[in-house]
N, C-alpha and C positions, 0 to 999 in steps of 0.2 A: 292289137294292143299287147296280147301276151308276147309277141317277139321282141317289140319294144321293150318289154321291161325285163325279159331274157338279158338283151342284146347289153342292157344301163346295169346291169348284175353284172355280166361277164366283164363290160369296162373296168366298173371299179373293182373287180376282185384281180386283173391283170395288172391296175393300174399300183394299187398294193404290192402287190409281189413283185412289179418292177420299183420299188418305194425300197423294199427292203434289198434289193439284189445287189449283189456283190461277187466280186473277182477275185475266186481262192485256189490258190495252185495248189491241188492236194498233196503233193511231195513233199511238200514244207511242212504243215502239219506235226506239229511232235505229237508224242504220248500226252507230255504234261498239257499244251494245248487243247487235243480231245478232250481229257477230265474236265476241262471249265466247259465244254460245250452244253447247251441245256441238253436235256434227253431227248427235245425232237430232235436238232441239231446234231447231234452225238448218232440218233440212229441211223437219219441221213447220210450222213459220211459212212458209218458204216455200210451200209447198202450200196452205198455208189463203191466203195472198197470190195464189198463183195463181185461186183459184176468186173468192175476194172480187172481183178484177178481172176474171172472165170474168162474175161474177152482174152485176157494173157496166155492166159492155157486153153484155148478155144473152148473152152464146154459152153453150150448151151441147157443144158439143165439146171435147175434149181432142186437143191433138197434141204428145206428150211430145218433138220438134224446138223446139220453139214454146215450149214451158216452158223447157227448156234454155236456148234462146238468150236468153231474158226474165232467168234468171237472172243468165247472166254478162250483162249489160248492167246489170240493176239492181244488181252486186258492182260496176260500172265507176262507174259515180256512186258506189255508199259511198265507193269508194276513195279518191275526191274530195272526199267530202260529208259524213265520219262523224258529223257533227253532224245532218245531216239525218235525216229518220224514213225509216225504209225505205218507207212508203207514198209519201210524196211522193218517194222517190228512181225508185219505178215511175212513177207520173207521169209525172216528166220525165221516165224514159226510153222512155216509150210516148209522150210528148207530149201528155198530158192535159193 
């Protein structure tokens, strides 16, 4: 009985998340775009920004300093740049 009602939890919490899912090319993304993201949303993207650029430059470590500070520097170009795509706003602020 408890895997059955595992099994009807797991349904509807996939069945949800396939409810909300959606097809976003993160290259498109501007600065101005990120700003209206809610906060979970906003972190998402950034994390997934974060690993995109570490699969780019092979590192496999994480040092949540090092995310941190990636992030207020790529917030410091949008602020400047909200035209620009948040990928190219890492760039330039990694110097790629």
């Amino acid at each position: 009985m408890k895997r059955l009602a595992l099994a009807a939890v797991a349904a509807l919490i996939l069945q949800s998340a396939a409810a909300r899912a959606e097809m976003l090319d993160m290259s498109t993304v501007t600065c101005a775009q990120l700003a209206e993201f809610g906060e979970d949303e906003g972190a998402w993207f950034l994390i997934w920004l974060d690993g995109w650029l570490a699969g780019q430059a092979d590192v496999t470590t994480v040092d949540r300093e090092e995310i941190e500070d990636q992030i207020d520097g790529i917030a410091e170009v949008c602020n400047e740049k909200p035209e620009l795509s948040v990928m190219n706003a890492a760039k330039e602020f990694l110097g790629n």
